[in-house]
PyMOL CGO cylinders between C-alpha atoms (Angstrom):
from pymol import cmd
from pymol.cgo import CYLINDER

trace = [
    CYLINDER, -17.51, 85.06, -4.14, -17.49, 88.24, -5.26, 0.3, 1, 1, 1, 1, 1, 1,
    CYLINDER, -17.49, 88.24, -5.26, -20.44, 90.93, -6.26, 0.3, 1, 1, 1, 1, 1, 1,
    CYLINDER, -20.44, 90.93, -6.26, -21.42, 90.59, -9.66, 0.3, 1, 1, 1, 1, 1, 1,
    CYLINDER, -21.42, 90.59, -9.66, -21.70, 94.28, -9.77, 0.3, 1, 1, 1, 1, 1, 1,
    CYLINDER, -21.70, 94.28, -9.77, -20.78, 95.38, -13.40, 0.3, 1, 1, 1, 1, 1, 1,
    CYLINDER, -20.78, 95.38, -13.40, -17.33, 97.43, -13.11, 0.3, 1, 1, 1, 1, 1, 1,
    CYLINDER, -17.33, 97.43, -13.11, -17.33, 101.03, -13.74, 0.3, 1, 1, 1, 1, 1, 1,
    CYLINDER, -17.33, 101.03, -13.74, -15.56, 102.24, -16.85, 0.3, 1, 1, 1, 1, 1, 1,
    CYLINDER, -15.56, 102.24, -16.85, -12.17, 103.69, -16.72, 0.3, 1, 1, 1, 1, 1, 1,
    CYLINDER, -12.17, 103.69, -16.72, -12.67, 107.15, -17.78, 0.3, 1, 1, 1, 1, 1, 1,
    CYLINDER, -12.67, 107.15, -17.78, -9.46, 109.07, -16.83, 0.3, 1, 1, 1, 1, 1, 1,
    CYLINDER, -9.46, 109.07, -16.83, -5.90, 108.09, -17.76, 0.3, 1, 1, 1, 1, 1, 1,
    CYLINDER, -5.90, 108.09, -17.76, -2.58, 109.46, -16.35, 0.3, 1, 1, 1, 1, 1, 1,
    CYLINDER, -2.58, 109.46, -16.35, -0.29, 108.64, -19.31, 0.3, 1, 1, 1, 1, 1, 1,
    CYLINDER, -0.29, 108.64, -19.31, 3.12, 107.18, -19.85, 0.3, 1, 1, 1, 1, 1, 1,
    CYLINDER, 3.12, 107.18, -19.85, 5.90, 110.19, -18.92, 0.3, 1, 1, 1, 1, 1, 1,
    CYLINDER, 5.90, 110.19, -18.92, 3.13, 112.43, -17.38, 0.3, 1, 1, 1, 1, 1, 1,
    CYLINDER, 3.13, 112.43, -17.38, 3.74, 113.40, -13.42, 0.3, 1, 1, 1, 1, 1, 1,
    CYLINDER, 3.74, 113.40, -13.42, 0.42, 114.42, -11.38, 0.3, 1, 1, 1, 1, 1, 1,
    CYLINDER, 0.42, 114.42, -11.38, 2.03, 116.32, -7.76, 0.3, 1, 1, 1, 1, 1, 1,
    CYLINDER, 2.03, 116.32, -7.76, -0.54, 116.68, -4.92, 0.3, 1, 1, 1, 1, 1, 1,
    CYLINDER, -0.54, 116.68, -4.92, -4.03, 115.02, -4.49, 0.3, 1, 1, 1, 1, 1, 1,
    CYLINDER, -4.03, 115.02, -4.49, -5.80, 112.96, -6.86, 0.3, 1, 1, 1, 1, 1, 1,
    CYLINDER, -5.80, 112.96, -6.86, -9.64, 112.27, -6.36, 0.3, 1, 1, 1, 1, 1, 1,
    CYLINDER, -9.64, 112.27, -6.36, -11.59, 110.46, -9.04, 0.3, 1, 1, 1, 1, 1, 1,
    CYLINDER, -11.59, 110.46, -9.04, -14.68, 108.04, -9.40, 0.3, 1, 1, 1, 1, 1, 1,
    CYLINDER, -14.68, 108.04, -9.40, -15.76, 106.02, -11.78, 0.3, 1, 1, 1, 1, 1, 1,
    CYLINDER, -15.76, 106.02, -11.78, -12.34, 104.29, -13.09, 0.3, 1, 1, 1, 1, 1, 1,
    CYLINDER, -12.34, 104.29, -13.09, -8.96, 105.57, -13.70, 0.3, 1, 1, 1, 1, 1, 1,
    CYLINDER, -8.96, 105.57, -13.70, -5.69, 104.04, -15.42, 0.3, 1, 1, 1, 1, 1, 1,
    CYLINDER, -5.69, 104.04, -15.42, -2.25, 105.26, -14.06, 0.3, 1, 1, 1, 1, 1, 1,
    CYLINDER, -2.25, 105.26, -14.06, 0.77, 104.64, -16.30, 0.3, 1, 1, 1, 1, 1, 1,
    CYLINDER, 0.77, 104.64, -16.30, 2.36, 107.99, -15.00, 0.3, 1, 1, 1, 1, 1, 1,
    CYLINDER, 2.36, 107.99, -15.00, 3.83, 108.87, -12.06, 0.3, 1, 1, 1, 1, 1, 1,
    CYLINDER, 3.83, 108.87, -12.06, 2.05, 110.62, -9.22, 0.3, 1, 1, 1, 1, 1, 1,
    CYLINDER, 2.05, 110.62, -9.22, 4.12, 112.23, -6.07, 0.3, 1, 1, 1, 1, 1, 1,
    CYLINDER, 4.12, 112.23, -6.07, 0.31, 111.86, -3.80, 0.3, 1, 1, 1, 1, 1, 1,
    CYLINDER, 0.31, 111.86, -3.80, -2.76, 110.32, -2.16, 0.3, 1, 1, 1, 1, 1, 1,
    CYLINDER, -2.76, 110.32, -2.16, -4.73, 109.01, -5.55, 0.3, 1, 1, 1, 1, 1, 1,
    CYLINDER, -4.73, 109.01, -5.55, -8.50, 108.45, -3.45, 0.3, 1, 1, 1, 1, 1, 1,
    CYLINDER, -8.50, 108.45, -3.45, -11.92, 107.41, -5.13, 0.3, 1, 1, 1, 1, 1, 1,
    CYLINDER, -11.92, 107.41, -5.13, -15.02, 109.01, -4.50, 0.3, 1, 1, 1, 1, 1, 1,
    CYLINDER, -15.02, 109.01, -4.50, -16.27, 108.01, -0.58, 0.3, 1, 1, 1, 1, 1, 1,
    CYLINDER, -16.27, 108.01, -0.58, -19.25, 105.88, -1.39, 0.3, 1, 1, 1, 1, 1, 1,
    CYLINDER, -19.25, 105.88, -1.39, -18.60, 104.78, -4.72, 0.3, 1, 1, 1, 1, 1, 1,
    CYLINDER, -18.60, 104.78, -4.72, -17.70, 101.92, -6.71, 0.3, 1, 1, 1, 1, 1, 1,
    CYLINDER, -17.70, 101.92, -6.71, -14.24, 102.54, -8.21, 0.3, 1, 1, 1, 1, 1, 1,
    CYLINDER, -14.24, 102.54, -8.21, -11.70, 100.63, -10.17, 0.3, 1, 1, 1, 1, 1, 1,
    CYLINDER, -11.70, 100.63, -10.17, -7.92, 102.12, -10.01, 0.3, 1, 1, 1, 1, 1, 1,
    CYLINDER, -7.92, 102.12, -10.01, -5.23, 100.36, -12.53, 0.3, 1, 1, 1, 1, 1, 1,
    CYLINDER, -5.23, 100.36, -12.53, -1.66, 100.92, -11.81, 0.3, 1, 1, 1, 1, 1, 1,
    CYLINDER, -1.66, 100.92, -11.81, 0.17, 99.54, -14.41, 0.3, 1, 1, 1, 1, 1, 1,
    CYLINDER, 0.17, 99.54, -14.41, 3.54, 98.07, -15.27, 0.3, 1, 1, 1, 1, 1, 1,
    CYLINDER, 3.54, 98.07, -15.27, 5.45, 101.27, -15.70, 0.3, 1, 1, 1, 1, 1, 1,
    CYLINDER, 5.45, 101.27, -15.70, 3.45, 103.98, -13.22, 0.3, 1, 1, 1, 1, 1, 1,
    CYLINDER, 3.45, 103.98, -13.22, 4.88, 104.84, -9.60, 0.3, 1, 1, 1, 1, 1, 1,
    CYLINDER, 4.88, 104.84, -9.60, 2.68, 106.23, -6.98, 0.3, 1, 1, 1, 1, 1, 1,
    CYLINDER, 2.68, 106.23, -6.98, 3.97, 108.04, -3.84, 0.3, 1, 1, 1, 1, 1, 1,
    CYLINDER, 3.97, 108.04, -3.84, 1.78, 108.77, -1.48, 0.3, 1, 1, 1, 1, 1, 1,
    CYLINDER, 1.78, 108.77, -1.48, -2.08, 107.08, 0.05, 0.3, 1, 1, 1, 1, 1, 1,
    CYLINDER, -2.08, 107.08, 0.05, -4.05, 104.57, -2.38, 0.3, 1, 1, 1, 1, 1, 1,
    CYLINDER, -4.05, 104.57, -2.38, -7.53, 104.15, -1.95, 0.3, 1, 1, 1, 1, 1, 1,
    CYLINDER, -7.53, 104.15, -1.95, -9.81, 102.80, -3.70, 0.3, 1, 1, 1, 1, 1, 1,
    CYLINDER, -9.81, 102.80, -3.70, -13.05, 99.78, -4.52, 0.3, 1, 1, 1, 1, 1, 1,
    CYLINDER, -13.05, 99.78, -4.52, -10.99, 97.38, -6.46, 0.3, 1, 1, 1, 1, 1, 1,
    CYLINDER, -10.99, 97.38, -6.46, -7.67, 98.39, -7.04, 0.3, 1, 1, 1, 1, 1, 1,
    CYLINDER, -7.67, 98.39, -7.04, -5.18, 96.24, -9.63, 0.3, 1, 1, 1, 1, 1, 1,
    CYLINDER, -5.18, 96.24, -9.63, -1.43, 97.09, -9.40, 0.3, 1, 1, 1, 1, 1, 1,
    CYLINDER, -1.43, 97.09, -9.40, 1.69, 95.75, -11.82, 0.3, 1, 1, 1, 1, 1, 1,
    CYLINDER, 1.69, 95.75, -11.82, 4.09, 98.87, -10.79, 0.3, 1, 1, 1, 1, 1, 1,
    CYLINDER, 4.09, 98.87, -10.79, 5.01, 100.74, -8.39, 0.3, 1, 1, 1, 1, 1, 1,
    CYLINDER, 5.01, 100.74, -8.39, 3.65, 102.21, -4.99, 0.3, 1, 1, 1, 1, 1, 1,
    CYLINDER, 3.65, 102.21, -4.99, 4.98, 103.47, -2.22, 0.3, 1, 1, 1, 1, 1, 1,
    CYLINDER, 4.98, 103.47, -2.22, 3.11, 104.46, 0.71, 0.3, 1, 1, 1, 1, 1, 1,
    CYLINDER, 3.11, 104.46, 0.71, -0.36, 102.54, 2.16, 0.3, 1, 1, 1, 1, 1, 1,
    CYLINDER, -0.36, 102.54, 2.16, -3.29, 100.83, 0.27, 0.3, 1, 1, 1, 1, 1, 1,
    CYLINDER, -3.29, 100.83, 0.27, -6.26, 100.45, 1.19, 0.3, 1, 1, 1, 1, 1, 1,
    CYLINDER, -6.26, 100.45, 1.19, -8.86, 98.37, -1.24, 0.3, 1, 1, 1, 1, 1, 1,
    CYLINDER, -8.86, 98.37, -1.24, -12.46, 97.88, 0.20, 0.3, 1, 1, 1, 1, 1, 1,
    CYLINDER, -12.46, 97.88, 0.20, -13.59, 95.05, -2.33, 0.3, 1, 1, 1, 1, 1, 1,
    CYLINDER, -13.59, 95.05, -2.33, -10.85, 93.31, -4.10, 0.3, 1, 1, 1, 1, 1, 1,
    CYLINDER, -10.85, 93.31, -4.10, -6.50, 94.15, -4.68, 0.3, 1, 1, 1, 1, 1, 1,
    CYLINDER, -6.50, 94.15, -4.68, -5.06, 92.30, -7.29, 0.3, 1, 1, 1, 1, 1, 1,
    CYLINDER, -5.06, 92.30, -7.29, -1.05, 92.34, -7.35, 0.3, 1, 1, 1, 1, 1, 1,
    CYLINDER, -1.05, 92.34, -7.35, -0.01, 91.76, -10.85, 0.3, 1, 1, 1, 1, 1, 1,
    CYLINDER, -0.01, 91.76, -10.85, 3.48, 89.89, -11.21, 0.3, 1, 1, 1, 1, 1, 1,
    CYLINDER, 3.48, 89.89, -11.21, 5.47, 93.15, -11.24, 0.3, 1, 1, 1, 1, 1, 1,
    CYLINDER, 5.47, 93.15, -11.24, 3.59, 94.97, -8.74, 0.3, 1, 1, 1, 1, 1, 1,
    CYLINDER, 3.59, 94.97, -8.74, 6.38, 96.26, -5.69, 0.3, 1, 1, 1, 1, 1, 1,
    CYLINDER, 6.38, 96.26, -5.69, 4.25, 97.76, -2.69, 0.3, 1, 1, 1, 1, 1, 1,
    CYLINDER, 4.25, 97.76, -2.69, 6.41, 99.97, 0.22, 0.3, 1, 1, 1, 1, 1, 1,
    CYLINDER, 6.41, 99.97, 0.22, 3.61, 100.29, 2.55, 0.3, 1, 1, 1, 1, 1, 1,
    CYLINDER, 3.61, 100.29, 2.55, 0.95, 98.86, 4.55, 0.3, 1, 1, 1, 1, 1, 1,
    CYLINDER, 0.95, 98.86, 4.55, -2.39, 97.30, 2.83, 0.3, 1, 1, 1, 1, 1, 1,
    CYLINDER, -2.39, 97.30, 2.83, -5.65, 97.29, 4.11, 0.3, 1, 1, 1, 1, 1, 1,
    CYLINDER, -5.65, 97.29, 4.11, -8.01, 95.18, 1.99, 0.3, 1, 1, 1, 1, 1, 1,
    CYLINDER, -8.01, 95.18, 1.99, -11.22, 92.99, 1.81, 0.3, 1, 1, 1, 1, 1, 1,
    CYLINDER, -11.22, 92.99, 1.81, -10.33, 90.48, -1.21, 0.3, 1, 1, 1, 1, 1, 1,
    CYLINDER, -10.33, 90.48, -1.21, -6.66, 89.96, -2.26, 0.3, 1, 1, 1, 1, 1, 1,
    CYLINDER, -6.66, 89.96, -2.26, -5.17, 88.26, -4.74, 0.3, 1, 1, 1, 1, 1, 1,
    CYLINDER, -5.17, 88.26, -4.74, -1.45, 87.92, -5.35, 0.3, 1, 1, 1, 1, 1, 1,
    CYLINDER, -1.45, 87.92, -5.35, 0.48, 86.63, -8.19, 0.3, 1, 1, 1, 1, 1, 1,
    CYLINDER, 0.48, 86.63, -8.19, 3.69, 85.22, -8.26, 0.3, 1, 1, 1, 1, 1, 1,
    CYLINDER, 3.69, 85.22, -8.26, 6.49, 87.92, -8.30, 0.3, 1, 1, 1, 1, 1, 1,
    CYLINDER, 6.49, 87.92, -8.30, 4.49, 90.32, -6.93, 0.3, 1, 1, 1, 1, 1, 1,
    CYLINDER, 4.49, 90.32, -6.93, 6.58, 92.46, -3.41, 0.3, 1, 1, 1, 1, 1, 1,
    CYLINDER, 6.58, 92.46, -3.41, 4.52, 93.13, -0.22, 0.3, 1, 1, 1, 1, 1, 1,
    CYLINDER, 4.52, 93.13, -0.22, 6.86, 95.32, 2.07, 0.3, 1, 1, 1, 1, 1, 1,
    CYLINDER, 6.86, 95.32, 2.07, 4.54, 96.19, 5.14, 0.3, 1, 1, 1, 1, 1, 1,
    CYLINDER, 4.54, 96.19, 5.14, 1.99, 95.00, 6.84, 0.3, 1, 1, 1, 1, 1, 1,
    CYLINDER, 1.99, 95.00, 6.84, -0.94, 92.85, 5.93, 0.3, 1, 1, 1, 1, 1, 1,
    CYLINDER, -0.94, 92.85, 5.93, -4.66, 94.08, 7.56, 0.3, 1, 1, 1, 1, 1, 1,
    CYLINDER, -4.66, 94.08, 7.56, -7.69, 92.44, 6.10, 0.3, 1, 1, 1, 1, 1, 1,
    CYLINDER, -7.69, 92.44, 6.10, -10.53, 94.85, 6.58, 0.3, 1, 1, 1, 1, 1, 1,
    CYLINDER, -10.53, 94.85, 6.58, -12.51, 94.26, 9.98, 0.3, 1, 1, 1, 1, 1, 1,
    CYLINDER, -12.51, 94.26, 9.98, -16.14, 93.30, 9.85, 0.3, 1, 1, 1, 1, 1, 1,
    CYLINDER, -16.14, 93.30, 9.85, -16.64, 96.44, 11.92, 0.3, 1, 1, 1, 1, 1, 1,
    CYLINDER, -16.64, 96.44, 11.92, -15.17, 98.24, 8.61, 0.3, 1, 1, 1, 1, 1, 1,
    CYLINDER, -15.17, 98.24, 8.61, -17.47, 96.98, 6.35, 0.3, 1, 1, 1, 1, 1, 1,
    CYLINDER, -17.47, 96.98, 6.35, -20.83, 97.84, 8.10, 0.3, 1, 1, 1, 1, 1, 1,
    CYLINDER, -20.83, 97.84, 8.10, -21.63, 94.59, 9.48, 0.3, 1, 1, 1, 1, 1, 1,
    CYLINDER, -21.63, 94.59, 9.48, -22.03, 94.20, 13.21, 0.3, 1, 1, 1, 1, 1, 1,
    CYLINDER, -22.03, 94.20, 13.21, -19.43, 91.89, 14.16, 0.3, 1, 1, 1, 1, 1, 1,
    CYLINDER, -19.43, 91.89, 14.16, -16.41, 93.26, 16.19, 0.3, 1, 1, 1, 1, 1, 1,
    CYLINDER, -16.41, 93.26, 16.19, -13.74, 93.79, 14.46, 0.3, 1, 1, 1, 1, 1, 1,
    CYLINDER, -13.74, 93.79, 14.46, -10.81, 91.04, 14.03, 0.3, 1, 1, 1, 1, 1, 1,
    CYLINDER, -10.81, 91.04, 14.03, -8.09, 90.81, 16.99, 0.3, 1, 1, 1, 1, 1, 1,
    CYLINDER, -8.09, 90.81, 16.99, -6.03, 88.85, 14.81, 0.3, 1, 1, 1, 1, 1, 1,
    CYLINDER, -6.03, 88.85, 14.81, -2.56, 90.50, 14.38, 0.3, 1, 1, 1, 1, 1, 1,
    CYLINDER, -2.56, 90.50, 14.38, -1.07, 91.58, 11.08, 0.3, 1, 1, 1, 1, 1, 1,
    CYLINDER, -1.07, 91.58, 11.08, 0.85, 89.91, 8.64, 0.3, 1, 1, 1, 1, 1, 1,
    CYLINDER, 0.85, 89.91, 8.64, 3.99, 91.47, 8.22, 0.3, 1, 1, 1, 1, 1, 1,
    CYLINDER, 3.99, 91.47, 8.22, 6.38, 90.55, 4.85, 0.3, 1, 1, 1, 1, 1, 1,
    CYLINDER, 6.38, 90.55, 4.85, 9.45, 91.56, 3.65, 0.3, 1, 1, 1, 1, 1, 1,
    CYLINDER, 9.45, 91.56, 3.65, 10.59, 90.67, 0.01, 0.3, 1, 1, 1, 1, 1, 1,
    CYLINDER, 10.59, 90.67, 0.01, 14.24, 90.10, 0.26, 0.3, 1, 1, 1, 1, 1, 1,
    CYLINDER, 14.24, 90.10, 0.26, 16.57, 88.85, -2.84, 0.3, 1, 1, 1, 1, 1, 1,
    CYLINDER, 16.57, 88.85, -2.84, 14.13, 89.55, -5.62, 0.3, 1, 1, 1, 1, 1, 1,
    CYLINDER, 14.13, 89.55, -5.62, 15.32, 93.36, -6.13, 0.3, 1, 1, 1, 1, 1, 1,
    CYLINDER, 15.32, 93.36, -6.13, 16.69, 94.44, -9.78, 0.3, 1, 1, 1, 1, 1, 1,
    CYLINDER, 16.69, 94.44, -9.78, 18.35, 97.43, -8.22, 0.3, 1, 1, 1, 1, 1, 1,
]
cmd.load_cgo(trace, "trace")
């Protein structure tokens, strides 16, 4: 189903108690367990992997190749291969993605767009299906 493209390595990490303001660019791989108030973007053209874990909070544009989330992130995602929502992953913000897979606990607030044909290259037109919009209601801890 998916390629069976080795993953890149995660070279950079944004540790635990460490806050990153303004725009982060990377390629390769990168671990967030920070916080970062901005866009966090992958190389154009390039296969990334972006892990947002348990703890981290993002504020601001996500985009990346395969993105896996189990914290925090407010503003839009957009994955162009796979988006994994962890159990503890809370998204504010409208997703864009190719492949996603959600796992029980996991909070979509926004609006659901799977990437159109026309997005990945391919000559199809692109989908006139309309979005999927969710709201998590009842689950919040605050």
């Amino acid at each position: 189903m998916f390629s069976s493209k080795k993953q890149p390595a995660i070279r950079s990490l944004i540790g635990e108690g460490t806050t990153i303001q303004g725009t982060l660019s990377f390629s390769d791989g990168l671990r967030i367990d920070g916080e970062v108030q901005g866009d966090v973007v992958a190389s154009a053209n390039d296969t990334s992997i972006l892990v947002i874990s348990e703890k981290a909070r993002v504020t601001g544009t996500v985009k990346a190749g395969h993105v896996i989330i189990n914290g925090t992130v407010v503003g839009p995602i957009e994955s162009s291969v796979l988006l994994e929502l962890q159990p503890k992953a809370h998204i504010k913000g409208d997703v864009v993605y190719e492949a996603l897979e959600m796992h029980q606990g996991a909070t979509i607030e926004g609006a659901l767009h799977p990437l159109s044909k026309g997005a990945r290259g391919d000559a199809a037109a692109a989908d006139d299906k309309p979005a999927l919009k969710l709201l998590a209601t009842g689950n919040d801890k605050k």
